[in-house]
N, C-alpha and C positions, 0 to 999 in steps of 0.2 A: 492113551494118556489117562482117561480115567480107571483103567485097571491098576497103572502105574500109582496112580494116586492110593487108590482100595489098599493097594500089597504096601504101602510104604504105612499108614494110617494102621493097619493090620500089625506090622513090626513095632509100631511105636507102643501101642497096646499092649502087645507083648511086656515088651522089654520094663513097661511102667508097672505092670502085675509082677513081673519077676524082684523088679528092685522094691515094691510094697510087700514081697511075702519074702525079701532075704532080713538076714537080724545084721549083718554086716555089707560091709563095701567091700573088703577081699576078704577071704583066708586060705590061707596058706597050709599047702596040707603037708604033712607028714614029712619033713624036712628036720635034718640036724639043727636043729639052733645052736647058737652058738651067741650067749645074751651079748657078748661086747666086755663082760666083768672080768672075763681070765676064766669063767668057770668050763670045763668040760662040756662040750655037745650035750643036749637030751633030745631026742625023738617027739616033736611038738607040734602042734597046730599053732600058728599065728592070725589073731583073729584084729581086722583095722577098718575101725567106725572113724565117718569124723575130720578125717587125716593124724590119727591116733593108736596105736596099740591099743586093744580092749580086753584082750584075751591070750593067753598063751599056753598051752599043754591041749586038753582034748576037747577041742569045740565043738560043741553040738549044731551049733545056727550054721546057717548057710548065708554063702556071702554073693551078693552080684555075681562076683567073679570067682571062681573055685580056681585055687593053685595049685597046680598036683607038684612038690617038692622030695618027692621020693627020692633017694640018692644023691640029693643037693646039701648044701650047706646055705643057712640062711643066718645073716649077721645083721648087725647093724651099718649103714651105712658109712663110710669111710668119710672120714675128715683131712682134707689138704691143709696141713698147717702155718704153710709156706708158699702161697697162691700168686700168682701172677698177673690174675684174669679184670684188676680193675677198669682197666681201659677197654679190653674186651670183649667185657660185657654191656658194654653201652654199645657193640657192634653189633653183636649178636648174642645172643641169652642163651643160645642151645648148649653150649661148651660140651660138643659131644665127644672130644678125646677125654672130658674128666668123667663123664657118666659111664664110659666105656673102660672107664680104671673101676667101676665101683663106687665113684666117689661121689657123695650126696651134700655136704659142705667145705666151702672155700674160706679161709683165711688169708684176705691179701694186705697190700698194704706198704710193704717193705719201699718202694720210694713213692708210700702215700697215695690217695686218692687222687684221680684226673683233674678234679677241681681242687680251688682253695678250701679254706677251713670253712669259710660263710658258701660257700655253693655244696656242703655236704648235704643238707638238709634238700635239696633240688635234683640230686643228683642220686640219691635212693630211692627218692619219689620216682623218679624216669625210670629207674632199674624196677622198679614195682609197676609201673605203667607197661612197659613193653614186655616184660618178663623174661624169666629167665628162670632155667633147665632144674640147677642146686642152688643152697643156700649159700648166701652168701654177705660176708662183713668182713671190717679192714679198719686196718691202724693208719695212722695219721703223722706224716712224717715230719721230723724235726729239722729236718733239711728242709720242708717247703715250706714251715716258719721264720726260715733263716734268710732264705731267700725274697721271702714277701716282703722282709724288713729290710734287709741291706743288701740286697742282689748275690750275680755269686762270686767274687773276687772274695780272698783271704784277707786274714782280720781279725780283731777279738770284737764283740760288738760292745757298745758303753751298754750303762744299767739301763738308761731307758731303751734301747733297742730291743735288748733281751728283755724285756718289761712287754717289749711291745709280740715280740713272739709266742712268748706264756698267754699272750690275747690269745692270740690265734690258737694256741691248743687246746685254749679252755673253750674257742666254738668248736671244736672239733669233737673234744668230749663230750658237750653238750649235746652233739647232734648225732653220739652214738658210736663214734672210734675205737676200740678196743684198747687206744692206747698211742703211743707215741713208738716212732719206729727208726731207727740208724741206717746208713750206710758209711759207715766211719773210712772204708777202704776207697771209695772214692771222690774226688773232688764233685765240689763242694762242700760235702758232708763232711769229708776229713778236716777240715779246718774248723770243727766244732770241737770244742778243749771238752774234757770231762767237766767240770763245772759246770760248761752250761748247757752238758747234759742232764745234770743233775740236778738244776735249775728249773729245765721243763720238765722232770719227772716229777718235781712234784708237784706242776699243777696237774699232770697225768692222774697223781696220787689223790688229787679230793674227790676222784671219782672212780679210786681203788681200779685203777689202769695197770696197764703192762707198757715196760719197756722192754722193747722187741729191736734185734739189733744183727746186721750183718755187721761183725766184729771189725775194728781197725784192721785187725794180721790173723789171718786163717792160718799162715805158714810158721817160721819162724818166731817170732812171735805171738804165738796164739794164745802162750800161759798168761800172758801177760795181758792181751787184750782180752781175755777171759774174767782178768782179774779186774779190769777198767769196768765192764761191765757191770761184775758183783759189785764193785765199790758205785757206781750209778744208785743199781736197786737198793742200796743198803740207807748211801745219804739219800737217793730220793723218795726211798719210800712207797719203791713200786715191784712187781714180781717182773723176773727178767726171763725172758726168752730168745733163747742164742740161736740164733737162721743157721741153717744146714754146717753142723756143727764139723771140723774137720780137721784135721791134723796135714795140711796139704804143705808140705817141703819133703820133698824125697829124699835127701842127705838127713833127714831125721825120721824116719818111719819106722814105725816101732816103738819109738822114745817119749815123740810130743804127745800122743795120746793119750796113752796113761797118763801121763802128770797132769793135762788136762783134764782127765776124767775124775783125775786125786781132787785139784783146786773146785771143781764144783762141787764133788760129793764132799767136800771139810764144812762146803759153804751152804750146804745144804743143811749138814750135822749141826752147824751153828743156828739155822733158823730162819737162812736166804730162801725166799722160794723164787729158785731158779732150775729149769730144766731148758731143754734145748730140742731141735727137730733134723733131722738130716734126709739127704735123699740116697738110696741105696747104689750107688755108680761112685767109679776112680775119678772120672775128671770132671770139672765144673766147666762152666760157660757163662761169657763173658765179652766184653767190650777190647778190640784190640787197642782202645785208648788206654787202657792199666798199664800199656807196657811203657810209657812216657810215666817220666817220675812227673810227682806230685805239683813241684814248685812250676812245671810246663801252664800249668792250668792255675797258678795263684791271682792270677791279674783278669780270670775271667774266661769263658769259653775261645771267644773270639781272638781272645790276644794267643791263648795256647795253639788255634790254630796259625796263625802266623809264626809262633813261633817252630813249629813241626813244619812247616814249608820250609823252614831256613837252613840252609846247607848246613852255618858253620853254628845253630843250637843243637843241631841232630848229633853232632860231633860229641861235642857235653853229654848228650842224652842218650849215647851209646859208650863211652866210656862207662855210664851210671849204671845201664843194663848188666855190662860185663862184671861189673864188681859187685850187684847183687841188691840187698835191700838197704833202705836205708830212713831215719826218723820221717814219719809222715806219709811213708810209699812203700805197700807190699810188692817187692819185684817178684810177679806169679812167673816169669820166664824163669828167673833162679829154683823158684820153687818147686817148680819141673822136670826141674833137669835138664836143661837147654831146651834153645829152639826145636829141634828133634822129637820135642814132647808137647806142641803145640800144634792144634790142627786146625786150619780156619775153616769156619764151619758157613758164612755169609758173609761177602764180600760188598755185596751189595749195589754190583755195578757187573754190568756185561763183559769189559776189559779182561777181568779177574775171575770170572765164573767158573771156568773148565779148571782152578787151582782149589775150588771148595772141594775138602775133605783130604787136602794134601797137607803138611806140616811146614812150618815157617823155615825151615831148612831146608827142604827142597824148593822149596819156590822161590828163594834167596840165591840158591845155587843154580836154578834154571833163567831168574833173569839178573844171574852175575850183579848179588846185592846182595848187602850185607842181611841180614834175616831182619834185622827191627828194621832200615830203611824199606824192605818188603812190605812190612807190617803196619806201615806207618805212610806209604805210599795208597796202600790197599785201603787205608782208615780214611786218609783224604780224599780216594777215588768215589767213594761211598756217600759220602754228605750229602743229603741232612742226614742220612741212614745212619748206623751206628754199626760198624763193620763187627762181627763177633767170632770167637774163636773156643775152641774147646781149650783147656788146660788142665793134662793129664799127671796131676798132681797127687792125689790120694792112694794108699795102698788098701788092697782088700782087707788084709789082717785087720788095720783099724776102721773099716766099717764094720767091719764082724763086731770089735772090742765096744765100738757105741752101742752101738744096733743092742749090743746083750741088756744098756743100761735099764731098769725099770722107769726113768723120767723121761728116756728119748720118745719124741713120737715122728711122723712121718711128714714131709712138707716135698712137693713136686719143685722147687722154685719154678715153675712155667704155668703159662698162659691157659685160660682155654683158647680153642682153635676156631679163629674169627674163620677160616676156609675149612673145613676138617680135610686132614691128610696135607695137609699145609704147614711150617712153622707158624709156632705163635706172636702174639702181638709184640715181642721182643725180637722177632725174626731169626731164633735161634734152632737149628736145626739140633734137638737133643733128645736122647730118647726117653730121657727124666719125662718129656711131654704126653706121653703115651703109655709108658710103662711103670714106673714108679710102683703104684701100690697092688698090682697081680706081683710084679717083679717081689714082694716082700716075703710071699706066700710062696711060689715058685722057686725063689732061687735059696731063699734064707727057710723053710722051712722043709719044702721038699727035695730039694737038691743037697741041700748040704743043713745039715742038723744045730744050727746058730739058735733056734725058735722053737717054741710051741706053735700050730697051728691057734691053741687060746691065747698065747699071748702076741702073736704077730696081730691077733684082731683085735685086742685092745689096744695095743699101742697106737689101732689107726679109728680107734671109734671112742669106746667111755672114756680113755685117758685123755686124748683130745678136750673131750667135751668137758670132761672139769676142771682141767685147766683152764679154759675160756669160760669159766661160768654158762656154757648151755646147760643148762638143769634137764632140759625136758628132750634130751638127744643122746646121743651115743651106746642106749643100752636096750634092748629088745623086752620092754616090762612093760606091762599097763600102765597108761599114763604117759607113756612117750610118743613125741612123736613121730610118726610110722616112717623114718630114713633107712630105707634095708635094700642090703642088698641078696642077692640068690646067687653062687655060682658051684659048679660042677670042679671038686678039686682034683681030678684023676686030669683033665683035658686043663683047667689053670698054665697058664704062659703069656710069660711079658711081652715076648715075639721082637719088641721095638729092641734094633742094634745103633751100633753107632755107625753103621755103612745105609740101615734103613731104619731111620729115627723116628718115624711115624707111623709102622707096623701100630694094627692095633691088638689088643691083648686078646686071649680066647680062654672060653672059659666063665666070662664075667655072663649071666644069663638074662637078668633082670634087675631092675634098680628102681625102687620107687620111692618118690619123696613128698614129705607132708600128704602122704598118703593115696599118689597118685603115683600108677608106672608111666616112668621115662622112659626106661629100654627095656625091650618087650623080645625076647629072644636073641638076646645082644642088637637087632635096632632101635635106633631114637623113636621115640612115637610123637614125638614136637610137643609133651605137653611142659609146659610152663609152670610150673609149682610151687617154685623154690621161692625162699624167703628173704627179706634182706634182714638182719642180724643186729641190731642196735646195741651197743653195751649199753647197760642202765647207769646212766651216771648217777650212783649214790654218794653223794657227800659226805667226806669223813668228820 
């Protein structure tokens, strides 16, 4: 024991003379940089004191840790701008399907933080307490002001309700929200009129916020909820960013997206600052409750499920399927191109398991039912679960035609992974979970010639980060903070399919954030670094 003791007392020694005579904590040898600006690779040493950049070209000091980078590519770390992981991460902190993308900060937000507007401030605390993997911040939904005030049945609300809402996003602001956030496509959120989105925008706007928005209609009407949008940021007075931005109705592909990408770039030319994030995959993922029109759900969660038990509403509510969309309800089955183009991905009950990854048309035609009674069976067998399905909606061409925009940036919509190799905290079996941002670099750059190698890495680092106001992220310079990633682009692959959705990528070698490695030869090393993300609420 006491030799045990000598040799351990012996290495500490060590290790204290080594970290008193290095001039840095890492550096990074002789790797491609690649700063995050768009600019061409240089052949550099990166030098991180601090949890900071200090150095970058030929460094002389020695670091703790020497990196040998030779034949790698070294960036800034990746930003999810479309993140999932609020509820998540009060599970678990590691969120190692994101660190295993590369990805060093989180943007979530999209239906709001776990708690109310007054428990934000308690609830970053806790995420700083326990910690967790990347950084991480989030917008503040305007749907869970809506709801704190007058529950969720449909309605316009009087002035002082909506009086009483703007409360609640001015403590959200306050406590550091990015902003205010939409789900205009499902109930409850859909029964918020543009006014009085425009209404909360601008108390979003005294603290120069973002409205941030899954659109009313991805499909069919996309132009037009594109245009609901700008008209938001314009009377509220805030910068708009449009969630995984798409052109999903297959009877118009090819069509909607362009004109879509016309209406924001006019609205851009005039002075809107609006850009948008997508995830690079055909089909989204989602709740098989979309597939019930809107007015199913006006009277409240509970009554809508009663009314979906009922023989003779299903009746109405399959007539409504078959004829498509309609004021208030994007019908994502029309959007697809039938049932045929829907595949349920979590059923979320034993009964139904062995039909996960099969499409609502065969499994209608195996238990001799119509495909939405399937689907609408499989949603109630589920409860409290939230049954979810893939919808293979979007064409490659116009992911190509976004992806080229210079304002698009990159957003996973998913979770990190509270199990890893598990679905996420939505329980969505998608390979967006796993793959997303190698898939950018792999599939858009080196498979097929859509991208620069320098601009697929901006799109997911500096551009991110000035869009969100991180000042001191997204770019590989002195004075930043040390969010990089390392990986190897000869071996780079997304690996995650839609038959194995949690495949994790290869390729990705190392990840360090705020100046600590997280994945250390593609493993987690369980350190905890990451930040939580406050917007500054400056007063206009």
């Amino acid at each position: 024991m006491m030799a045990r003791g000598i040799l351990w007392a012996a290495v500490s020694m060590l290790l204290a003379a080594t970290a008193a005579a290095a001039d840095h904590d890492l550096v990074i040898r002789g790797g491609r940089v690649l700063d995050g600006a768009g600019n061409p690779w240089v052949r550099a040493d990166v030098a991180v004191k601090d949890g900071r950049v200090v150095q970058v070209g030929q460094v002389p000091g020695k670091g703790i840790r020497e990196i040998d980078a030779r034949g790698r590519y070294v960036a800034p770390g990746f930003i999810d701008m479309m993140d999932q992981s609020g509820a998540a991460l009060l599970k678990d902190g590691a969120a190692e399907n994101k660190l295993r993308m590369g990805v060093t900060t989180l943007i979530g937000g999209e239906g709001g933080p776990p708690v109310p507007a007054a428990g934000m401030p308690g609830y970053f605390s806790t995420l700083e307490t326990q910690g967790i993997s990347v950084n991480f911040g989030t917008y503040y939904s305007s749907t869970q002001a809506r709801v704190h005030v007058m529950g969720d049945a449909a309605g316009a609300p009087t002035a002082s309700q909506l009086q009483a809402m703007g409360e609640q996003v001015k403590l959200a602001m306050e406590a550091g929200a990015f902003g205010i956030s939409s789900a205009l496509i499902y109930a409850p959120s859909s029964f918020q009129s543009t006014a009085d989105m425009v209404s909360l925008a601008k108390v979003a706007a005294q603290c120069d916020g973002f409205y941030a928005t899954h659109m009313r209609d991805e499909s069919e009407g996309v132009v037009k909820a594109i245009e609901e949008a700008i008209e938001i940021g314009e009377k509220g007075g805030v910068k708009v960013e449009i969630f995984h931005l798409k052109a999903a109705f297959a009877p118009q592909w090819g069509k909607l997206m362009p004109q879509a990408l016309a209406t924001i770039n006019a609205a851009r030319a005039r002075g809107v600052d609006v850009a948008a994030d997508l995830y690079p995959y055909t089909a989204g993922g989602t709740g098989l409750e979309i597939i019930a029109p809107s007015w199913v759900w006006a009277d409240g969660v509970e009554k809508g499920i009663e009314r979906v038990r009922d023989p003779k509403v299903r009746e109405r509510m399959k007539r409504e399927v078959v004829a498509g969309s309609m004021p208030g309800w994007s019908n994502l089955v029309h959007a697809s191109g039938g049932f045929e183009n829907v595949r349920l991905a979590n059923g979320f009950s034993d009964k139904y398991r062995r039909f996960h990854g099969r499409t609502l048309a065969e499994i209608g035609a195996e238990l001799n039912l119509h495909p939405a009674d399937a689907a609408w069976d499989i949603a109630l067998e589920g409860l409290p679960n939230r049954a979810v399905a893939l919808y293979f909606m979007m064409s490659e061409l116009d992911v190509e035609l976004a992806l080229r925009q210079p304002w698009v940036s990159i957003g996973s919509d998913a979770a990190a992974a509270v199990n890893f190799g598990q679905p996420g905290a939505i329980g969505l079996p998608h390979p967006r979970a796993y793959g997303t941002f190698p898939r950018i670099i792999a599939e858009y750059v080196k498979r097929r010639p859509v991208l620069s190698l320098e601009e697929a890495v901006r799109k997911m680092t500096s551009w991110p980060a000035q869009r969100m106001g991180l000042e001191d992220r997204g770019l590989i310079r002195p004075g930043m903070r040390a969010d990089i990633v390392l990986f190897d682009l000869d071996t780079l692959d997304d690996v995650a399919s839609w038959d194995a959705p949690t495949a994790s990528p290869t390729g990705i070698e190392m990840v360090i954030v705020n100046g600590v490695v997280a994945l250390d030869g593609g493993t987690p090393t369980g350190a905890r670094a990451g930040a939580v993300l406050r917007h500054p609420c400056r007063q206009r």
